[in-house]
C-alpha positions in Angstrom: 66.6 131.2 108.4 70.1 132.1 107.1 71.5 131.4 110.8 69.7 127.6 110.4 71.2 127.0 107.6 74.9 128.0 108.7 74.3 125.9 111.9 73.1 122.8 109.4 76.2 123.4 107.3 78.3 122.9 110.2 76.7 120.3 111.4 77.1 118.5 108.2 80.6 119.1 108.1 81.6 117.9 111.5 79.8 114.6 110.5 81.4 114.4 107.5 84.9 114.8 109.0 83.8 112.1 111.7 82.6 109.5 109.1 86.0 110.1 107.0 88.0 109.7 110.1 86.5 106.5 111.4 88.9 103.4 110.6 87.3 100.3 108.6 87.7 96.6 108.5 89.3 95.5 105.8 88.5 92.2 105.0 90.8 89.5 102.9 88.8 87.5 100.5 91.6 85.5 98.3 95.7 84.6 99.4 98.5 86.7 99.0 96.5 90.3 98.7 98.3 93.2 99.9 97.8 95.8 102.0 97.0 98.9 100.7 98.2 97.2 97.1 96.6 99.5 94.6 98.8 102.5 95.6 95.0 104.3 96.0 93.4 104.8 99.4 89.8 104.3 99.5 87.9 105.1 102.6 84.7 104.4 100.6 85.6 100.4 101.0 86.2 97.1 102.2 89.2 95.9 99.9 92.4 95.4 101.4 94.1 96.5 98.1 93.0 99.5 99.2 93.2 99.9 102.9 94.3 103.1 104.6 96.3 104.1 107.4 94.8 102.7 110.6 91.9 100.6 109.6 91.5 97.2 111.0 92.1 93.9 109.3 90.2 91.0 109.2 92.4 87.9 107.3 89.6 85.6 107.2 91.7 82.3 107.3 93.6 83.8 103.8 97.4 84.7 103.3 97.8 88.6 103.6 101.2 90.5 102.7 102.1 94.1 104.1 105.0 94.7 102.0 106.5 97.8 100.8 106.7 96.5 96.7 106.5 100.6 95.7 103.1 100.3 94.4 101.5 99.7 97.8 100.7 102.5 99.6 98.0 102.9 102.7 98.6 106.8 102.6 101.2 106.3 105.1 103.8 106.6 102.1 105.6 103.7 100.2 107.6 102.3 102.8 105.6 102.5 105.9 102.3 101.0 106.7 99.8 101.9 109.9 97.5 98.8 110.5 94.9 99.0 112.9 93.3 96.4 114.8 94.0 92.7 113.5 91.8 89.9 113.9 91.2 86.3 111.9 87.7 84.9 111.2 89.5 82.0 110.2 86.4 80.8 107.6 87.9 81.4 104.4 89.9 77.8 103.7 93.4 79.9 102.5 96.9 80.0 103.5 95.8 81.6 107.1 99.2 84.1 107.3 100.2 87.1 108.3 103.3 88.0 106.6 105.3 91.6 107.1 107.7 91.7 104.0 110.5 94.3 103.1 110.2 93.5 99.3 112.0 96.3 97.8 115.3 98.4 98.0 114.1 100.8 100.8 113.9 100.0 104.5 110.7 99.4 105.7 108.9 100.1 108.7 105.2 98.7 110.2 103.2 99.6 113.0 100.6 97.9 114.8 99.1 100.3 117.2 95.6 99.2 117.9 94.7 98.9 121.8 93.5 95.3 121.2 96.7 93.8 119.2 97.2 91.5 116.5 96.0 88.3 116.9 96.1 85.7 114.2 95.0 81.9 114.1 97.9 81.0 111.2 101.3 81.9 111.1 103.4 85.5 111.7 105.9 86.4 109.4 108.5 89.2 109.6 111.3 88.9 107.1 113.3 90.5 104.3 112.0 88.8 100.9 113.5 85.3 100.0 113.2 85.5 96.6 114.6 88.5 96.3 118.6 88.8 95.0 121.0 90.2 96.2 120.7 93.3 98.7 117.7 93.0 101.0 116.9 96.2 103.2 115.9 96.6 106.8 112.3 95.5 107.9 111.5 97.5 111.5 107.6 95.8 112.8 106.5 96.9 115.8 103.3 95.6 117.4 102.1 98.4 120.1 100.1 95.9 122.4 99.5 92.3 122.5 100.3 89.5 119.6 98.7 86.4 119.5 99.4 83.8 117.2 97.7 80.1 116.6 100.4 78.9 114.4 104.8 79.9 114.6 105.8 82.7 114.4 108.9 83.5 112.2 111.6 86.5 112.4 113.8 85.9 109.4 116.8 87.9 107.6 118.0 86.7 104.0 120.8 89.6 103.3 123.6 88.3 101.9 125.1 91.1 101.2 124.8 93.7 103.9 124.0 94.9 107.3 120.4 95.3 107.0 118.2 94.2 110.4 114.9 92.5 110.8 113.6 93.1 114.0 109.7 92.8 115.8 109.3 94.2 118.9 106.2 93.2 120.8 105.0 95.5 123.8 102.1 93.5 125.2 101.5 90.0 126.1 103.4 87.5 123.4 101.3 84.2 123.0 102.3 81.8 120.2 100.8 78.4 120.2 103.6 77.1 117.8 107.1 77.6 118.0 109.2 80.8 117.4 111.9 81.1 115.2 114.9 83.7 114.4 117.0 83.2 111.5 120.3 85.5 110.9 121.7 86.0 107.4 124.0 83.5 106.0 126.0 86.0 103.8 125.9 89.4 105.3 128.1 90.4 108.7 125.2 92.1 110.7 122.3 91.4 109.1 120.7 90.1 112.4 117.2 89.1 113.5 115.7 90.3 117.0 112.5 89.8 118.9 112.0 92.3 122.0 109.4 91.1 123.9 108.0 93.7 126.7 104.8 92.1 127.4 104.2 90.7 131.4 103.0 87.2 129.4 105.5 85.3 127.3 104.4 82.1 126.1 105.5 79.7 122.9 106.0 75.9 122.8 109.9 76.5 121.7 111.7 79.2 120.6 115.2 79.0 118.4 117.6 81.2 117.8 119.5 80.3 114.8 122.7 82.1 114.3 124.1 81.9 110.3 127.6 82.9 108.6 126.7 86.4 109.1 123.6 87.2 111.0 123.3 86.9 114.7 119.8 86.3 116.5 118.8 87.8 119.9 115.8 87.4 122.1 115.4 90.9 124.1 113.4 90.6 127.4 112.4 94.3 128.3 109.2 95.0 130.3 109.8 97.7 132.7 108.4 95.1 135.4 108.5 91.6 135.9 107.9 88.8 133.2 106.8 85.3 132.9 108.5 83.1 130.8 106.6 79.8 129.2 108.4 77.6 126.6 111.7 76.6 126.2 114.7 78.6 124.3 117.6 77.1 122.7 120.2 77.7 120.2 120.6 76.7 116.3 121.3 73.4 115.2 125.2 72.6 116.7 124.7 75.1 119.8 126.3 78.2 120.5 124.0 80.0 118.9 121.4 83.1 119.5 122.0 86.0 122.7 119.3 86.3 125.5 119.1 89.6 127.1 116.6 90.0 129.9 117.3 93.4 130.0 113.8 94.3 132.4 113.4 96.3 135.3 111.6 94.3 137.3 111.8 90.1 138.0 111.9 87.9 134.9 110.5 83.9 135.8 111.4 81.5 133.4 109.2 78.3 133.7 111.4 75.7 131.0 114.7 74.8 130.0 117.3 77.7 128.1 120.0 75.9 126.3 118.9 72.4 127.0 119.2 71.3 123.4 121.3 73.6 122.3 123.3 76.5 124.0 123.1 79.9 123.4 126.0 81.8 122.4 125.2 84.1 125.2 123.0 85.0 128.2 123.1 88.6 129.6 121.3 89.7 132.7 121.3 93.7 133.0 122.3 94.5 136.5 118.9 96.3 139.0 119.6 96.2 142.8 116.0 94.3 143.7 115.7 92.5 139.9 116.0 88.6 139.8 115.9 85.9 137.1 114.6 82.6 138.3 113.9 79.7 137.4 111.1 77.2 138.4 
């Protein structure tokens, strides 16, 4: 008898430790909730207010924020967040967003690392707060697999005083149904916006890179193998503007026009013995 019961503690404990461990959906029910916004992480839930580390999220069509404002906190700590898989039901009639916000003093840095990706059927946002004076810190997204988006996504820095960086880096397949758009700061030399895309896939209906007073924009092409290239890429308003690296190991195809409307500042090809850019 006293062996049974030791075997049925254990058993219970294992379970226990299974059923803590397993991520949840969170699901958004209203615009402009944030992730993990209550500072308290609840396994015990569904909230997104109180999401932790790793769950999945579920926008529903609404306007979600993961944004380091030093009260959220998915027990990752105050100034990073680790989102599981991201998906968007699309039935709730909101704002239909996705926005990835440095919104404090602190640099901020956001994973994605589900096998499945982010996809989203609004609009991607990774910047450095607007409405937010003066010094804006870095914001460092990453998104481990694929990111699909059905509305424009947006890569944005608004220091004006500093060298503080917003950058995304996708390392799946990149598939916006919109347009893409980098914006460099107007007032602060080096405060830059990047998108590294290492996906195979590359698709968007136009992507800009729009260089400011200060802040310089660059498109990184890095797949260690080849990559297709769908949608055209051009340069801010006046040309000159934005740096494409294709910086993969492997061939890169481009299917549209670089430059047409406006040129790039700059277009660098990293040197491979059997590695070609192309155009069709």
């Amino acid at each position: 008898m006293k062996k049974f019961f030791v075997i049925l503690m254990a058993t219970c404990m294992i379970f226990s430790n299974i059923s803590t461990a397993l991520a949840l959906d969170r699901l958004a029910t209203a615009d402009d909730q944030i992730w993990g916004g209550t500072g308290v992480p609840n396994p015990a839930n569904t909230n997104v207010t109180e999401a932790v580390a790793d769950d999945g999220l579920d926008i529903d069509g609404y306007r979600v924020y993961i944004s380091n404002d030093q009260t959220a906190n998915d027990g990752s700590g105050l100034d990073e967040f680790n989102v599981g898989k991201v998906t968007d039901s699309n039935t709730g009639g909101g704002a239909d967003a996705l926005v990835v916000r440095n919104g404090s003093g602190n640099d901020l840095v956001v994973n994605f690392t589900h096998a499945d990706g982010v996809s989203v059927a609004g609009a991607f946002t990774v910047d450095n707060n607007l409405l937010v004076a003066g010094n804006r810190f870095n914001n460092t997204t990453t998104v481990t697999n694929a990111l699909t988006v059905g509305g424009n996504l947006t890569v944005a820095n608004y220091n004006t005083t500093a060298d503080k960086n917003v950058s995304l880096t996708v390392g799946g397949d990149l598939q916006i149904t919109g347009t893409v758009y980098l914006l460099g700061a107007a007032g602060a030399t080096g405060a830059d916006a990047t998108l590294i895309a290492n996906g195979a896939d590359l698709d968007w209906t136009g992507l800009t890179l729009d260089d400011d007073a200060g802040g310089l924009t660059t498109l990184t092409l890095g797949r260690a193998g080849d990559q297709d290239v769908t949608g055209t890429i051009d340069g801010g308003a006046g040309g000159n503007e934005g740096t494409l690296n294709v910086n993969g190991t492997g061939d890169t195809l481009f299917h549209s026009n670089i430059g047409n409307t406006n040129s790039l500042l700059a277009v660098n090809v990293a040197a491979a013995d059997t590695k070609t850019a192309e155009f069709d």
